[in-house]
N, C-alpha and C positions, 0 to 999 in steps of 0.2 A: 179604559182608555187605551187603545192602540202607540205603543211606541216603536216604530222603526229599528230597526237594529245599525247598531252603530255603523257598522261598515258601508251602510247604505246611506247614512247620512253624512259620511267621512268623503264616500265617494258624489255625493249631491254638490257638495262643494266648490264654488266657482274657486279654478285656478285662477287667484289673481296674483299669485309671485311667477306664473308662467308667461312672461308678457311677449316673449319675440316665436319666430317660427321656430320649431325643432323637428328633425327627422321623427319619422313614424307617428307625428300627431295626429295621423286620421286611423290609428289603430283603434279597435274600439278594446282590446283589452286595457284588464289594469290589474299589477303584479302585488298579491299580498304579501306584504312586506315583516309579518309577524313572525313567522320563525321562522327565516331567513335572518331578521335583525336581532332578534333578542335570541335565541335559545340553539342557533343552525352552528355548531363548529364550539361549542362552548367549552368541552373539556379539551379541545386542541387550543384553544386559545391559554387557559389554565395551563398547559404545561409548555407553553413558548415562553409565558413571563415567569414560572418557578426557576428556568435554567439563566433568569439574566444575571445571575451573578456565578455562574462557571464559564460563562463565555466573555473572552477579553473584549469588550465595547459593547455586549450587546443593549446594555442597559440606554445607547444613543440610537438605536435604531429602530425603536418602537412607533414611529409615526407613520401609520398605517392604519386602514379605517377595519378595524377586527371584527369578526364575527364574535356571538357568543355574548354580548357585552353581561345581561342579565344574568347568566350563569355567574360570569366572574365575578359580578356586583356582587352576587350573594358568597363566593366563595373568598372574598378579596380579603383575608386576615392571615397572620402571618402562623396562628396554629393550624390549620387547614390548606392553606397555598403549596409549602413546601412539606418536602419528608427528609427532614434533616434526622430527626432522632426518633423515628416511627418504630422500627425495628428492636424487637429484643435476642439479646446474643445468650449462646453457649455457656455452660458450666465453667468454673476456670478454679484452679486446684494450684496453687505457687507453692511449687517444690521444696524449699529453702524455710520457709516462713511459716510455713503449712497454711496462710490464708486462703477460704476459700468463696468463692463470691458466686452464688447460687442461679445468676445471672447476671450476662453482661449488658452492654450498651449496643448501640447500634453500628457502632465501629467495628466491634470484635466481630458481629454477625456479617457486616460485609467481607471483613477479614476469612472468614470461615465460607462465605460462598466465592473466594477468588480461589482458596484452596481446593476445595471443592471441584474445582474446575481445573484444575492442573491433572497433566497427564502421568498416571502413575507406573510405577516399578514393580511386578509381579516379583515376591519370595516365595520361593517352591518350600514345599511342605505339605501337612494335612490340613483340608481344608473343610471347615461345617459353616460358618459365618465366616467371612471375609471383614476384616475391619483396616480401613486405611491411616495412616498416620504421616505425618506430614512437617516435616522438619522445616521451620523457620525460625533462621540465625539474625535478630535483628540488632546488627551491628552500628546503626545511625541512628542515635537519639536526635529524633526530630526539638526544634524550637516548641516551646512549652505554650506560645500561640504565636500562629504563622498563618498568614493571609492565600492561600493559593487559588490559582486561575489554571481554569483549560480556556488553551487557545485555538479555536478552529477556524483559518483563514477564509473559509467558507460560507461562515454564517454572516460576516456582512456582506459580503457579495449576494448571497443572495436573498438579505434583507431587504437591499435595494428595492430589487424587483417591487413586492407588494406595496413601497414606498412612493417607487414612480405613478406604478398602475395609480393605485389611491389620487393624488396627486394631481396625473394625467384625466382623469375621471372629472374630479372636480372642477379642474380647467375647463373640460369642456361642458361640464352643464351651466358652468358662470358663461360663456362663450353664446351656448342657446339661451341662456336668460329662465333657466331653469331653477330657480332660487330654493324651490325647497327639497333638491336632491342635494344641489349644490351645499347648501347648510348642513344639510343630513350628514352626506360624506365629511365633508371639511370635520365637523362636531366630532365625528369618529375618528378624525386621525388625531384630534388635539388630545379628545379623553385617553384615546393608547399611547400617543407618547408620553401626556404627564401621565399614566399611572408606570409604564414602563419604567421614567424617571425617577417618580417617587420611592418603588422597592428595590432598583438600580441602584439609590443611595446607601443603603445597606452595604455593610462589608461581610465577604463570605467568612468565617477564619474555622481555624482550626486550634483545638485546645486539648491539653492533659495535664492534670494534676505535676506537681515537682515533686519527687522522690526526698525524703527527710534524709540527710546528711548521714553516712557511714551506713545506709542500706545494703541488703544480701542483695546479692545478683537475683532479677526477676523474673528468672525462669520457672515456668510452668506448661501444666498441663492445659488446653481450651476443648472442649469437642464433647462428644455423645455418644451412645453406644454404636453409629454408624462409622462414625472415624474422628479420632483427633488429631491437634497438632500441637505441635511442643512448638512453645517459644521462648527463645536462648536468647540471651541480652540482658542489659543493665536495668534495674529495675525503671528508667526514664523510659527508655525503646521497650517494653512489656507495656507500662502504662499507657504509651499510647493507643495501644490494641486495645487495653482491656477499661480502660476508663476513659479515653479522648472521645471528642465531640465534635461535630459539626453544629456552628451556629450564627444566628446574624447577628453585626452589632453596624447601630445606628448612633453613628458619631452626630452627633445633637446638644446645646447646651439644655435647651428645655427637652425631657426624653416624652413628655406628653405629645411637644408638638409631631413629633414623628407618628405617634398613635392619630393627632388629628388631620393629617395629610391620608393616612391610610383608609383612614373613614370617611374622607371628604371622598378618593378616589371610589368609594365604594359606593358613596349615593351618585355621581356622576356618572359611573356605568350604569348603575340601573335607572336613568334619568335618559342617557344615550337610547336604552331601548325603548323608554317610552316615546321619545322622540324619532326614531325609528317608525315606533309602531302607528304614530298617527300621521307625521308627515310625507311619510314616502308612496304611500297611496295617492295621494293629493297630485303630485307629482305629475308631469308627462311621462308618455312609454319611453322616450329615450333616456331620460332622468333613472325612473325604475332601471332602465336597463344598465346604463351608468353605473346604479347603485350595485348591482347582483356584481358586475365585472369585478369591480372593486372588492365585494366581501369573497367571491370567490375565488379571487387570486390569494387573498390576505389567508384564507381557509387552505390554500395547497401549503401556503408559507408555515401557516401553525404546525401544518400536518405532518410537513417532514420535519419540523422539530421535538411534534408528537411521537412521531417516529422515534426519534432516538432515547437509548434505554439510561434512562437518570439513574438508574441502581449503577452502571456499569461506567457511568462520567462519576459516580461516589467513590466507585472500586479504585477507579483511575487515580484520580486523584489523592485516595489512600494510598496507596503504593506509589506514588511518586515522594507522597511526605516521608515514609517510611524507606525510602532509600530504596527503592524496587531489589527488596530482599530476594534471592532464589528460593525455592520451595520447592524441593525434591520428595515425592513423592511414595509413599510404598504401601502397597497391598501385602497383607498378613492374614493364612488361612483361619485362625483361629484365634480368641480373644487373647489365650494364653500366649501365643510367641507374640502379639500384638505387645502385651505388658512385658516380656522380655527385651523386645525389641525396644522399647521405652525407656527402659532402666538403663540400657545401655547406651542408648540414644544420651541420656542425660547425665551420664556418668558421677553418679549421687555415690559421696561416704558412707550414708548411710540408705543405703534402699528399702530399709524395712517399711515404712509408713508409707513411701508412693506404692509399693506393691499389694501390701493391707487397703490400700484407697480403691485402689484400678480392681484388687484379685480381693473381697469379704469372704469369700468360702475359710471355711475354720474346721473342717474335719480333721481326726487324726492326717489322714494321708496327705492332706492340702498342708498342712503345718510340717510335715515332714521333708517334704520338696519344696516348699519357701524357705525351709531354713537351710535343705543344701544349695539353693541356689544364692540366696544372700551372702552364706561365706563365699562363694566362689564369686561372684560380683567385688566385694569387698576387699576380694587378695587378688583380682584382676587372673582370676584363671578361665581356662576354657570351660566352657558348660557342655559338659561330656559326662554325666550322670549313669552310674552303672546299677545293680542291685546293692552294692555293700552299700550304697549310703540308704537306704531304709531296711539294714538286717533286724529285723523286728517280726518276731514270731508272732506279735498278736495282729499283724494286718492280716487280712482275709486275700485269699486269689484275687480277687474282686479288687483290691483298692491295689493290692501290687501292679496288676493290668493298669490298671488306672494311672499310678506314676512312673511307667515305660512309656505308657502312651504321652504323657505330659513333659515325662523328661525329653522326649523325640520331638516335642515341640520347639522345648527351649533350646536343644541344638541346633535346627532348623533355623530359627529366629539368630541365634549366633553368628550360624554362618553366612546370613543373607547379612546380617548386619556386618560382616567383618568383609565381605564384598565391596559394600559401598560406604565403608567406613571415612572413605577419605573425601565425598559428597556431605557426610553429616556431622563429623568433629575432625577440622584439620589436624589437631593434635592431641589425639587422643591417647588414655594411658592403657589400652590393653594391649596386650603383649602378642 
């Protein structure tokens, strides 16, 4: 038995909600409306509504008939929608306490790509690897959870736009008597503003553990063998880095119903496409054409929201909770003045264990020059290492060479660091 294929019978269809005259009705095309309504703009639609809760109002402007719907239907949950805590972070080593936490959160890893990105300070020396290091003093223990907003005066301005369009569209297929574009659009601007509203309700915040009463200062090491960064502070301003969180919280008496509202938004997008997909053919060509105006203004709207980088409105907004600490920056030729420059950096009683951490080699000649540079760390002397500290008949040429070359490191690193010393501990105790 012969069956017609749907479109052919979608388009056999007496328009009978097209009842007045409308421009271009003697066109004989007719515009499939299948991806264009359901699948055409989908991940730009996805990430316009992920950013409505960093942007101050946007969660009221989502009334606009959006492309995309069936994507977002399927991706409309709250572990997939956003990337609040996608990311895994850096090694982190607390100097004080010796904890070490084998990885961090998604915080620290933004923290470490703003660093990243700051313009560094060459220290002259010998150079075979280059490793960076990265001083941050974080002197403002943020609120232990704080709600924060980026505000861009721009994005309702020009939310508008996609809003009117939408809007003006539908006017005027009601105007020609165009009922089932008219429905289509209309149907698309109600399903994006309530779902807009619904994960709008969510509050963005921000959270870190409270520090237990009479804690060591929380400084430490974060980073990898490409570059680290010390951070200096109170063990509350560490924790923010190395354990706070981005996350939503949905003030709800019932916390289900918040789940049923997201799921209800989620069969209504993918309802929207199917309603898309069958009535917008039906339609007149001015209806059709209506319809395309509308999703294709609504698609520039997504687009340049798509545009902007959500890794870099996270950064943003960590550094602003964090008191936009300075992060002065420095390049160090070799691992070794990299660890001297650390020790000094963090100006530790005892340095033995962060240098065993950063520097595991245990040869004679490595344990000979860790221990004259730990006393001299320890009594706050210059590190100006000659031969008389390793007078030892039983090294070889070979490893004497070896801690000349090493001691010329740690001087090096000394004196870059006594350079910018007054960039990296305002009051420091070397002499």
């Amino acid at each position: 038995m012969y069956m017609p294929p749907l479109s052919s019978v979608l388009q056999a269809v007496p328009r009978a909600m097209v009842t007045g005259y409308t421009p271009l009705e003697n066109t004989k095309f007719i515009l499939n409306g299948t991806g264009v309504a359901g699948l055409f703009g989908g991940e730009e639609a996805v990430s316009s509504i992920a950013l409505v809760h960093v942007f101050e109002g946007r969660k009221w402007f989502g009334w606009y008939n959006s492309p995309g719907s069936y994507i977002m239907g399927m991706r409309f949950n709250l572990a997939t929608l956003f990337e609040y805590n996608g990311r895994k972070g850096p090694k982190f080593r607390a100097v004080h306490s010796g904890t070490t936490f084998q990885e961090t959160g998604h915080l620290a890893a933004l923290f470490m790509k703003e660093c990243t990105e700051a313009q560094p300070i060459r220290i002259k020396g010998r150079e075979t690897q280059p490793v960076s290091v990265t001083i941050a003093n974080l002197d403002h223990i943020p609120p232990y959870e704080k709600c924060p907003t980026v505000y861009r005066r721009r994005a309702p301005l020009y939310a508008s736009i996609p809003i009117l369009v939408s809007m003006g569209t539908c006017a005027a297929c009601g105007w020609y008597h165009d009922w089932f574009s008219f429905a289509v659009i209309l149907f698309g601007i109600i399903v994006s503003g309530i779902s807009c509203r619904v994960i709008g309700s969510g509050t963005f915040r921000f959270t870190h553990p409270e520090p237990a009463p009479g804690s060591p200062p929380g400084d430490g090491i974060l980073g990898c063998d490409e570059g680290v960064v010390l951070l200096k502070g109170e063990e509350g301003a560490v924790n923010a880095v190395t354990r706070g969180k981005f996350s939503l919280l949905f003030k709800c008496k019932d916390a289900r119903r918040s789940v049923r509202l997201i799921r209800m938004c989620s069969v209504i997008l993918v309802i929207q496409a199917i309603a898309q997909l069958i009535l917008v053919p039906q339609s007149s060509p001015f209806g059709q054409l209506m319809f395309v105006v509308s999703v294709a203004v609504s698609w520039l709207y997504n687009l340049w929201l798509w545009s902007i980088d959500k890794e870099k409105v996270q950064r943003d907004i960590l550094m602003d909770t964090l008191g936009r600490p300075r992060l002065p920056k420095y390049i160090l030729g070799t691992r070794t003045s990299m660890v001297i420059f650390v020790l000094l950096a963090l100006e530790l009683d005892n340095p033995e264990d962060v240098m065993n951490f950063l520097l595991p080699p245990n040869t004679t000649a490595w344990r000979i020059w860790k221990a004259a540079v730990i006393k001299r760390l320890r009594n706050n002397e210059k590190l100006s290492l000659d031969a008389s500290e390793w007078d030892d008949s039983s090294l070889s040429d070979q490893d004497r060479r070896m801690l000349e070359t090493l001691s010329k490191d740690a001087h090096d690193a000394y004196e870059g660091f006594q350079q910018h010393r007054r960039q990296i501990i305002p009051h420091s105790k070397m002499q």
